[in-house]
Structures are given as C-alpha cells and as structure tokens.
C-alpha positions in Angstrom: 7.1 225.2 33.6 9.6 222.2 33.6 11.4 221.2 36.9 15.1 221.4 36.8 17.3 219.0 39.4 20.4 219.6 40.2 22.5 216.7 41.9 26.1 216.8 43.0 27.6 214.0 43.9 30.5 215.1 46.6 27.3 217.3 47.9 25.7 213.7 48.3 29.0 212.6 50.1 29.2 215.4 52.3 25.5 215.1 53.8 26.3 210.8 54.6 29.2 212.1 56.4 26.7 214.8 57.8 24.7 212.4 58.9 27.1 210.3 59.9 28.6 212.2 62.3 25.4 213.2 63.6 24.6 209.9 64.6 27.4 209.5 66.6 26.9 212.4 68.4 23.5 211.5 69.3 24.6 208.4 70.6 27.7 210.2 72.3 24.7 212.7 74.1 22.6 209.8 75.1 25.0 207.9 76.5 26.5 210.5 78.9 22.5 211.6 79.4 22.3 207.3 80.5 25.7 207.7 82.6 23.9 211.0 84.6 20.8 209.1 85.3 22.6 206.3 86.5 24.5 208.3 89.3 21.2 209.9 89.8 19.3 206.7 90.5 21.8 205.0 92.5 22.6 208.1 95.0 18.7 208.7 95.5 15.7 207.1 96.9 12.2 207.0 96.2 9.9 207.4 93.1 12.3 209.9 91.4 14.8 207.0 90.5 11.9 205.3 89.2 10.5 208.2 87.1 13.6 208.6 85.5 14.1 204.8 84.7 10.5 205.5 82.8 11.9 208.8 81.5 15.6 207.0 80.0 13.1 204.4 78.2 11.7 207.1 76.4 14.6 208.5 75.5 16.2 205.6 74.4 13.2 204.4 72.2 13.1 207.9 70.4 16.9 208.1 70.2 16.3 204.3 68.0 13.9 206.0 66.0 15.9 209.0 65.4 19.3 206.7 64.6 17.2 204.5 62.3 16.0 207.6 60.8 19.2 208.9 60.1 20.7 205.7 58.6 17.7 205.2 56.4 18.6 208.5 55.1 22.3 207.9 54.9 21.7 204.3 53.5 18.7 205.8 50.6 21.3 208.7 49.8 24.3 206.3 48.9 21.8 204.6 46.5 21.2 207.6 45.0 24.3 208.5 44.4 25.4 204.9 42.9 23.1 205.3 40.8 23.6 208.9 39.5 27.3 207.6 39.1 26.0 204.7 37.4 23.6 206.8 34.9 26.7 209.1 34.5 29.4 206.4 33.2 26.1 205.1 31.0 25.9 208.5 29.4 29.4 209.1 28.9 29.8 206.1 27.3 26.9 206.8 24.3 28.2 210.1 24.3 31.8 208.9 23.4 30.6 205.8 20.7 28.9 208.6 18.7 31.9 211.0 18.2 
C-alpha cells in the first residue's frame, strides 16, 4: 500500500504562528514564575531562598530547551513550506509549457 501526504500550506502557517505564540507565552509564564521567586527569596531567610535559586535554574535551563525546541520546529517548518511553494511554482510552470 502506497503512502499518501497531504500538505497545506496556510495549515503550515497556522502551526509557526502556533508555535509562535506559544513561545511567548512560555516565556510570559516563566518570567512571572522568575518575578514570584524573587519576592519569595528576598522576604525569606534560610535555605528555602536557596533551594529555590537551584530550583529557577532548572526551570530556566528547561524553559531554553523547550524555546529552542519550539523554534527549531517553527524555523524546519518554514523550510518546508518554501519549498513546497517552491516545488509548486516548478510544477505549475511544466504544467503550463505543455498546454
């Protein structure tokens, strides 16, 4: 049995700005989640400060991977669909020299 694709092109559009926007609201998240600790480690004393220093590290090195994650996908899907539009105008052309 053959595989069939199926590609559309404002489909590709709408999941970059998918993406897109859900990048920003991960940064948005962590950087309210980095304002709470703050206020958190300057009002308090002790080793809980400290533990949540070590914790926002974390969190900000997975958040990274995540973001880059997300843009890799964003940035491979844009070349996917330049070249689907490439291959398209290619194909229309042949199509129209041999009518």
């Amino acid at each position: 049995m053959a595989a069939t694709y199926r590609f559309s092109p404002n489909g590709a559009l709408d999941t970059i700005d998918e993406l897109t926007f859900v990048t920003a609201k991960l940064r948005e998240s962590l950087d309210a989640l980095t304002g709470q600790v703050n206020l958190f480690i300057t009002a308090n004393e002790g080793s809980a400060p400290t533990s949540y220093a070590e914790a926002q590290t974390l969190w900000n090195q997975g958040h990274q991977e995540m973001d880059n994650s997300l843009r890799f996908g964003s940035d491979r899907l844009r070349q996917i669909l330049d070249e689907y539009v490439i291959g398209d105008r290619r194909g229309a052309q042949v199509f129209g020299r041999s009518i």
